[in-house]
Structures are given as C-alpha cells and as structure tokens.
C-alpha positions as CSV (number, residue, x, y, z in Angstrom):
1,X,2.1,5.6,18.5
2,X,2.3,5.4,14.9
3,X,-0.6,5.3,13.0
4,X,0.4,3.9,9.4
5,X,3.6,2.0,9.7
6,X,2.6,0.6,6.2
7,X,3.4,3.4,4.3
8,X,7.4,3.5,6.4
9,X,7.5,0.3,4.5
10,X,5.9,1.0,1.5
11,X,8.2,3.9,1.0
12,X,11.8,1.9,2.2
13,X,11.2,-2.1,2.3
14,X,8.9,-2.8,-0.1
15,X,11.2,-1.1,-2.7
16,X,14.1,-2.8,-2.2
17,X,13.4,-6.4,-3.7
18,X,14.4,-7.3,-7.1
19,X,11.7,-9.4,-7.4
20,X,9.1,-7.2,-6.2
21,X,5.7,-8.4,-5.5
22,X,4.4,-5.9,-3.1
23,X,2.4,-3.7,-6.1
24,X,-1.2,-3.3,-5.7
25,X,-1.2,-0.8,-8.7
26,X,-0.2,-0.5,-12.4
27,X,2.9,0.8,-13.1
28,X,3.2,4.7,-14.5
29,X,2.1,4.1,-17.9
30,X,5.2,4.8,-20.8
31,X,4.1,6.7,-24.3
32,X,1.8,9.0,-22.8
33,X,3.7,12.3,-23.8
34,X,0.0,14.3,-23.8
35,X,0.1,14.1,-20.3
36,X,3.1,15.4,-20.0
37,X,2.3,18.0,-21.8
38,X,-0.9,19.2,-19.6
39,X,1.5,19.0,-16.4
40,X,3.2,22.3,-18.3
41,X,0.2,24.1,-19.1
42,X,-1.2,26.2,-16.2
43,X,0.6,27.0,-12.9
44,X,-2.1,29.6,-12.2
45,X,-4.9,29.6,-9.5
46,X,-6.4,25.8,-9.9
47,X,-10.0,26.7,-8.6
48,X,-10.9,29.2,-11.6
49,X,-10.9,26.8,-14.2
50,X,-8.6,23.7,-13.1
51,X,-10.7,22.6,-10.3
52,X,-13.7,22.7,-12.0
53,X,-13.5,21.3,-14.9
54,X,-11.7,18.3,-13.1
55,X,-15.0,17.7,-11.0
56,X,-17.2,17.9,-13.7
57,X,-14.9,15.5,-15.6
58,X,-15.7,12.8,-13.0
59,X,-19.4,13.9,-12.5
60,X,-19.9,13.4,-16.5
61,X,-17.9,10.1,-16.2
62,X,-19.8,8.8,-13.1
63,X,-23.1,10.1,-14.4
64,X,-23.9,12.3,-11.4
65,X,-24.6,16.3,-10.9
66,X,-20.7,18.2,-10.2
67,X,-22.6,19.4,-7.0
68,X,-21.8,15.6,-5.6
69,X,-18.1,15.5,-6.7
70,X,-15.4,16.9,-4.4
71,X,-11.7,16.7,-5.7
72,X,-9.5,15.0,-3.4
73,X,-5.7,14.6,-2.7
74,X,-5.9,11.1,-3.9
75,X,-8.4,8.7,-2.7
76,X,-6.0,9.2,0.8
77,X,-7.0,13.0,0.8
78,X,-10.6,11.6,0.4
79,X,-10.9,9.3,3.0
80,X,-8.9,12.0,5.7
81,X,-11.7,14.5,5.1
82,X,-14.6,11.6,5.3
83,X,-13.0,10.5,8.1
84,X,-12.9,14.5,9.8
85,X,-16.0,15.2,8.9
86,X,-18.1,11.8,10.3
87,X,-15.6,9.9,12.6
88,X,-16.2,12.3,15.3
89,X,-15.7,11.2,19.4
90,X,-18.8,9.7,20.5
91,X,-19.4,7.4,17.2
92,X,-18.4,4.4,16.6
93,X,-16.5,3.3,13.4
94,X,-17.2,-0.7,12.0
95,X,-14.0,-0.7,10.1
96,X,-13.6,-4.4,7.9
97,X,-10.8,-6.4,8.3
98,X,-8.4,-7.8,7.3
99,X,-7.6,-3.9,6.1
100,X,-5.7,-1.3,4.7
101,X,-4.8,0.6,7.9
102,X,-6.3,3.7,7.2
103,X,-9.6,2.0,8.1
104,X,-8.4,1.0,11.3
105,X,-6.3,3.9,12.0
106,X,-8.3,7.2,10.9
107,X,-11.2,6.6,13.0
108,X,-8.9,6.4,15.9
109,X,-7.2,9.3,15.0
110,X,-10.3,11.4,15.1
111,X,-11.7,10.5,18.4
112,X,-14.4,7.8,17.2
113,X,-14.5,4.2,18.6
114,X,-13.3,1.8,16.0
115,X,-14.7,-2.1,15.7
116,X,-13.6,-4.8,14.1
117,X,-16.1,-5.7,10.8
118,X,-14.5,-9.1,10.4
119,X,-14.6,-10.3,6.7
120,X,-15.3,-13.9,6.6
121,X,-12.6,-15.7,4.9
122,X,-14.5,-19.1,4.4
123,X,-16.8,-17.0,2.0
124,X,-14.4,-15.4,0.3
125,X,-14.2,-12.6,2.6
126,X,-17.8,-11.2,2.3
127,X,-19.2,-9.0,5.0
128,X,-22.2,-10.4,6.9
129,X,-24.7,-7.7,7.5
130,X,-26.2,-9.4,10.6
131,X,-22.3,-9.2,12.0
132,X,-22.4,-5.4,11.0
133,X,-25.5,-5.0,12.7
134,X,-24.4,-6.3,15.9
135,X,-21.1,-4.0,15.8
136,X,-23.1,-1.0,15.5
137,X,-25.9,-2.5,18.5
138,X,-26.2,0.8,20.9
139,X,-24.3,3.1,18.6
140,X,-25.6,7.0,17.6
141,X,-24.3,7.4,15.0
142,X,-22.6,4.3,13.9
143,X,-20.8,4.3,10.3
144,X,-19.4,1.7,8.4
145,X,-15.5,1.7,6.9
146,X,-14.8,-0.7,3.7
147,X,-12.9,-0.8,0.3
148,X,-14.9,-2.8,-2.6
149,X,-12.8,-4.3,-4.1
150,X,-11.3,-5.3,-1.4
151,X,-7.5,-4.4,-0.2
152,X,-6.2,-7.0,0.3
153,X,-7.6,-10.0,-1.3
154,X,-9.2,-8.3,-4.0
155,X,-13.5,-9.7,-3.0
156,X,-15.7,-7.5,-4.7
157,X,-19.1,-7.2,-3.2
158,X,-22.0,-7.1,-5.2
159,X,-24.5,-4.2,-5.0
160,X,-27.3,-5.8,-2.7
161,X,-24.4,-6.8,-0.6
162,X,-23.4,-2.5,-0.8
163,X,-27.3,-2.3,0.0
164,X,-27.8,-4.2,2.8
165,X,-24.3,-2.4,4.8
166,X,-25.7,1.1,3.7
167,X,-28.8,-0.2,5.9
168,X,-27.3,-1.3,8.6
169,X,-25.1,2.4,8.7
170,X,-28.7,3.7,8.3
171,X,-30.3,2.0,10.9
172,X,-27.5,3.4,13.2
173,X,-27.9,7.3,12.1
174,X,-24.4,6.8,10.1
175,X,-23.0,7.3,6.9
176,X,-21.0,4.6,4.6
177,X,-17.7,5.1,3.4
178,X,-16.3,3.1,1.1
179,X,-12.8,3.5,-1.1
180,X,-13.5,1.9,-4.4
181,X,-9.4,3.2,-5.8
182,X,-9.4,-1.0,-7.0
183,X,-13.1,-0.8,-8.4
184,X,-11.5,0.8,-11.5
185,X,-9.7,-2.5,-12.6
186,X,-13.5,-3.8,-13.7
187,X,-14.3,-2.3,-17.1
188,X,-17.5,1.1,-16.9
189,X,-20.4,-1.2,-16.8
190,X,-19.2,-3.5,-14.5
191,X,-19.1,-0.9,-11.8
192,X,-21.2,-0.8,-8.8
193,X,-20.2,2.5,-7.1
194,X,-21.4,2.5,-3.3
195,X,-22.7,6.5,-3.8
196,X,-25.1,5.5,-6.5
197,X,-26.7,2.8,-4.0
198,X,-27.4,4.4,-1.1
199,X,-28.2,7.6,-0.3
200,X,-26.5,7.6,2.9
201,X,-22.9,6.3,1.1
202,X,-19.9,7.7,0.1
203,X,-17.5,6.7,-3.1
204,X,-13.8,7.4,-2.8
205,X,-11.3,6.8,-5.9
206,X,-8.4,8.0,-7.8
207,X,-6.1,7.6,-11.1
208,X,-3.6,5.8,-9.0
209,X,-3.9,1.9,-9.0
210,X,-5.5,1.0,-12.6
211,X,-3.8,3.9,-14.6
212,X,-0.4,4.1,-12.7
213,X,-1.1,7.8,-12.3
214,X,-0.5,7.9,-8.8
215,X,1.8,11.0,-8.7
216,X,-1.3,13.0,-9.8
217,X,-2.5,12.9,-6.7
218,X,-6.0,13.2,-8.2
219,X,-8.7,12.0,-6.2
220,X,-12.2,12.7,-5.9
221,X,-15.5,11.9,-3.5
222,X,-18.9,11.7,-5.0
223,X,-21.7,12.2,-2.4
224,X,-24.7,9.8,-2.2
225,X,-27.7,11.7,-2.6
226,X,-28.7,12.3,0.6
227,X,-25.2,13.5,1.4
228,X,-25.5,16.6,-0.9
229,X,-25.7,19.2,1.7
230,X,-22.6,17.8,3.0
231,X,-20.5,19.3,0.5
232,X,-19.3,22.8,1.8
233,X,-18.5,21.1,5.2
234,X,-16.5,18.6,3.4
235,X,-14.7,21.6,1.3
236,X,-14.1,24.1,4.4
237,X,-12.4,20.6,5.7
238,X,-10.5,20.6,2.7
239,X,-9.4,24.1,2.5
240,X,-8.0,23.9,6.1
241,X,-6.0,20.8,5.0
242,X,-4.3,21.5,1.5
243,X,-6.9,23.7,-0.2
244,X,-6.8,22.1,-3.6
245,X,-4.4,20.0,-5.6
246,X,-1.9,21.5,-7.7
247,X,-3.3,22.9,-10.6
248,X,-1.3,21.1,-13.4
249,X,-2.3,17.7,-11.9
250,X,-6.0,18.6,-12.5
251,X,-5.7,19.4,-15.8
252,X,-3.5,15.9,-16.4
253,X,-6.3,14.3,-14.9
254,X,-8.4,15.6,-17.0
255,X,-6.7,14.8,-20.0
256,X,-6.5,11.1,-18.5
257,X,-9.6,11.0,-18.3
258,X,-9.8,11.5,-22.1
259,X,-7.6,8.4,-22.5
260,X,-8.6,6.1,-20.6
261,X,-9.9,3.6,-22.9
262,X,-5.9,3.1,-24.0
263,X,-4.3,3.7,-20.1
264,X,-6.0,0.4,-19.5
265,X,-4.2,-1.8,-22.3
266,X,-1.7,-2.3,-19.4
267,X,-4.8,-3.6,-17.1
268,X,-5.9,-6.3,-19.8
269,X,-2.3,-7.2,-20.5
270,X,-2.0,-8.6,-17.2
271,X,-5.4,-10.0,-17.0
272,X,-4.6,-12.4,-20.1
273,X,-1.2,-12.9,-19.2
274,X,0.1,-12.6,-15.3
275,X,-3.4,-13.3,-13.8
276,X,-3.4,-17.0,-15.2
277,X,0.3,-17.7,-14.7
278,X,-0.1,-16.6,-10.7
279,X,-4.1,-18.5,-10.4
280,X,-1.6,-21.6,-11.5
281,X,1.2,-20.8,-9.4
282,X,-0.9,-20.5,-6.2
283,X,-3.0,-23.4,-7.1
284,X,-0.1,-25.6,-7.5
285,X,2.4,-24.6,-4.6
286,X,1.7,-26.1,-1.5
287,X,1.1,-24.6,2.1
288,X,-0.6,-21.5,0.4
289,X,-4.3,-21.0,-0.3
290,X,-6.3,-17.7,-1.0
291,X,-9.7,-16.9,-2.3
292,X,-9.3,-16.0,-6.7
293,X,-9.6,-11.8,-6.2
294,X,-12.1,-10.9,-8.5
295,X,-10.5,-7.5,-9.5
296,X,-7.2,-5.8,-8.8
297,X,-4.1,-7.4,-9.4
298,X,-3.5,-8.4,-5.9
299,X,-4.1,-11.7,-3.5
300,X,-4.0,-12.6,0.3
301,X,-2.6,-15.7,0.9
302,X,-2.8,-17.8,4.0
303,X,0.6,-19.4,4.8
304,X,0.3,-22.7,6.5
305,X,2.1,-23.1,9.5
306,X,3.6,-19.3,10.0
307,X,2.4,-16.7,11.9
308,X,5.1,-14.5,11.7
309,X,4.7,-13.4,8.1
310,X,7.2,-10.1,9.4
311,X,10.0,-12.4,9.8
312,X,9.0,-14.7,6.6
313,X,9.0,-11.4,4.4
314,X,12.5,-10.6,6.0
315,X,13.7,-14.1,5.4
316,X,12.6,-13.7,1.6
317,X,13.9,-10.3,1.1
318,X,17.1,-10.9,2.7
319,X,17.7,-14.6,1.3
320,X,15.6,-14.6,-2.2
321,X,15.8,-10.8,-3.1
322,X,11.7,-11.2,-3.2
323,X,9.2,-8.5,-1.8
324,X,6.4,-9.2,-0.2
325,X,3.7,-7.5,2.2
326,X,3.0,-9.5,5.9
327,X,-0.7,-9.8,6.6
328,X,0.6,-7.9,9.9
329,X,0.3,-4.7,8.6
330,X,-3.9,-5.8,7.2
331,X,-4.4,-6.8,11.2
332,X,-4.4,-10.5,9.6
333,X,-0.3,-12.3,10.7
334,X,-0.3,-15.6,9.0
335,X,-0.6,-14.2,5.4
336,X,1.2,-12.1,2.4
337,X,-0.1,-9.9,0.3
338,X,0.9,-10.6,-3.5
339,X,1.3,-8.7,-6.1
340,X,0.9,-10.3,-10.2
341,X,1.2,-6.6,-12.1
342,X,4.5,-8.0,-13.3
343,X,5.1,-8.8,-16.5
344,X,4.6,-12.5,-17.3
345,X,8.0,-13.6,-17.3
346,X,9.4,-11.8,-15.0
347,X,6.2,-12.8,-12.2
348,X,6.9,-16.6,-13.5
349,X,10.7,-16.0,-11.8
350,X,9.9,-13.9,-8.8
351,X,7.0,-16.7,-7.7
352,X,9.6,-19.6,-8.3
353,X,11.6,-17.6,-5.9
354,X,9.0,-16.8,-3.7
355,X,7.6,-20.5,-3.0
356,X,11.2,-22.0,-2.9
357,X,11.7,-19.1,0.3
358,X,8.7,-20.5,1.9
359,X,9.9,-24.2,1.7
360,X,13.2,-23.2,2.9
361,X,11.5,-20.6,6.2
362,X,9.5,-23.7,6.6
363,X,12.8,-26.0,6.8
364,X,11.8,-28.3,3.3
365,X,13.9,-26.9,0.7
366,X,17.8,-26.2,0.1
367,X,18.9,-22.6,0.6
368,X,19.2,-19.8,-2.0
369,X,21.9,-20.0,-4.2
C-alpha cells in the first residue's frame, strides 16, 4: 500500500508540463545572494548555536516563549512527529477532506482510526463543528487533522471557527493539529495561528510555499499553551527521526527571516496580477466552478460532467502540454487542483490551453494543434 502517491507525481508528472499549473508555492526567489551566502557559513554542530537561534527567530516572530517552538524538517517533518506523538492505536483521527494526503494517510500509518471531517463545499468548504462533534462521538482521545488555509481550495477559517474545532478535540481528550504552511500568503496581522487559540492546538509551517524556500527544509511547530510539557517528547521523536536539520539551512532561515518583508514582493505580484486574470478565467469558462480561495495561490475546481479527473489530467498533459492535479489524489475525483503563481502572461496561455482540453475531453471543441 502506498501511502502518498502524490508526492510519486509531484516529483515525475507534475513536472513535465510546459504549461504547468500544478504549483501551490512561489517559485525560489532570484537576487537573494545573502542567502546564499549563510548556506556557506557553518557546517558545524547545528544544535550549539544554529538550532537555537533558528527557534527563537520564529518564537520572536510569532510572539511566543522559544520553549513552544520546535524546529522541524519542513512543515512535513512537523506533521510526522505530531502525528507519532498523538495519532497513537486506540484514537481516532477526524482528518478534513477534500485533503492533502498526509492528513488522511499519517494517522493510518501510526495505528489510529482515521475519519472523514467532510468540508462542506456549498459553504465554501467550511468545517461544521456539530459534524466534528459527531466524528469524534465515543472517541478517548479523539483529535482533529486540518490545514487553514486550506490545501486545496485555499478557505481560510476564521479564528472562532479554529475555536469552536479546538473544543470539539477538547471535549474528546485530544489535541488539534493544524498545518498553516499557506497561512503565510496573508500579510503578519492577518494571521490567525491555531496555537495562539487554543490551548490544546498545534501550529505547523515552513519557508516553503510563500518564500519559495522550500529546499531549506526549515520548518517549525509552536505548541499551544497547554501543550508545553510536550516538548521533549516531541524532540526525543525528533532525534530518533533526523535529529536536527542541517545546520546551514538554519542559519538561511534565519537570515530569511530577516528579509521577509522583500521575499514577499513575488507574493503581491501575483496577487495584483495572476489572481484577477485566473478569478476571470474561471468565472468565464464554462463547466468549471470553485469557491474564490481566500489565500494561497491555488483553486479546486469542480469539473462538470467528469469524474475521472486522472484520465482528464492525462488527456491535458499528453494533448495540451498542461499540468494539472486530479482531485483523486485530495479523496475528491471530479475536480483539479490549479495553480495561478505564474506569471500573468504566461497563466493567460496555459488557462486558454487548459479550458480548450476540457472542451475537447468533453467532445465540444477541435483537437490541439
């Protein structure tokens, strides 16, 4: 059984297209020669000064006590070690969906029971905590599973909405876990981290999506407060699995986390340029519909008449050199995930693309030329 047959096409399919709109992230950002720089710096042991000063970097940034913080492999690394520490056999897991498949698959993995936590897609695909409640009915302990925003259609939920799922994890003797990695598209006051909600929450995020700094691999947990004594478990977790990240990645972090303020000129590029031309695009093609994301550069669009969306995003790779991700691998057939972090021009082409492959899967249009 495999458990993340995403990432076998993230790494080979999804790279292939020349008109790619599988990203959910920013590119690697161009210019920043500091950063290169830090990755020479310091190949020595990263927990004497590396480490450190990396979690206190995103304890000053979040406003929290270092004690909370826990560097992380990437926000991957972050939800593996959640995952081992709470997802145990005899819990039960309500995991949203449609989802990235970690949520799905990592509670499986580790021996928990894992339940469907259906977002509703005639709401924009908000979470109704009375649902939650009922998918945790019986459970000790029962924990909740999400990503705000949301991969893949890009909802964010507001904090009473954070609240109210916390509660319901509460009620059930659990913990919530939430990956926020899309959370940093929004600008640092329009962040609502899950950790500084509930006590009983987790935050999980990286540098990857917004900043493009995905080959960092720097990640990090921050512990609600009533989590704090769960630190060293989480660590000796950690040591057994990679022990820390490489020591020139923290310190680039670091430095990133100086520069942040220009790494996201990229971020409101596409906002005031690709966001509108695709909100158009989608609004006028027909057969499609999805719910405006409200952060992230990414949509989940409902394909009318097509279930298959494995066979559609073959059909448009093959025929219309355009990549795409089929709802398939979110546990959702019937819809693509789209990417707009292209450049305006170049998105305006690979959508034209894109809706003339539908038409012709669909048997309305003439074939590629």
């Amino acid at each position: 059984m495999s458990y993340f047959p995403y990432m076998v096409f993230a790494r080979g399919r999804a790279q292939v297209a020349r008109h790619n709109l599988t990203g959910s992230g920013m590119p690697a950002p161009a210019g920043f020669e500091v950063l290169a720089q830090s990755l020479a710096t310091d190949i020595g042991f990263a927990g004497s000064v590396a480490l450190p000063t990396f979690e206190a970097a995103v304890a000053e940034r979040l406003g929290v006590a270092p004690k909370r913080v826990i560097a992380t492999l990437g926000a991957t690394g972050g939800m593996h070690l959640a995952a081992w520490r709470f997802f145990r056999p005899g819990s039960r897991v309500a995991s949203e969906t449609p989802s990235y498949e970690p949520l799905r698959a990592l509670p499986r993995a580790f021996g928990a029971e894992c339940v469907p936590l259906e977002r509703d897609p005639t709401d924009s695909w908000r979470i109704d905590p009375a649902r939650l409640r009922r998918a945790l009915t019986g459970a000790r302990p029962g924990h909740v599973f999400i990503t705000n925003s949301h991969n893949p259609t890009g909802t964010l939920l507001a904090a009473g909405e954070i609240v109210a799922l916390a509660a319901e994890a509460e009620r059930a003797g659990g913990v919530l876990v939430c990956c926020e990695v899309y959370m940093e598209f929004a600008g640092p006051r329009s962040r609502t981290p899950a950790f500084r909600l509930a006590p009983n929450a987790i935050s999980i995020s990286s540098m990857t999506k917004a900043y493009g700094l995905g080959g960092l691999r720097a990640g990090w947990m921050v512990l609600g407060e009533g989590l704090a004594n769960e630190r060293e478990s989480l660590l000796d977790l950690a040591y057994l699995t990679y022990v820390d990240q490489p020591t020139q990645a923290l310190h680039a972090g670091v430095k990133a986390m100086e520069l942040l303020e220009s790494l996201r000129a990229p971020i409101e590029t596409v906002q005031r340029e690709s966001r509108p031309a695709f909100l158009s695009w989608l609004a006028s093609t027909p057969g499609l519909s999805a719910s405006e994301p409200d952060l992230g550069i990414t949509a989940f669009a409902r394909i009318e008449g097509i279930e298959d969306t494995v066979a559609l995003a073959e059909h448009l790779l093959e025929r219309w050199d355009v990549g795409v991700v089929p709802g398939e691998f979110f546990g959702r057939p019937g819809h693509l995930r789209l990417g707009f972090g292209l450049p305006r021009e170049a998105l305006s082409v690979a959508l034209d693309r894109l809706g003339k492959g539908i038409a012709e899967f669909n048997g309305r249009a003439p074939r590629a030329t």
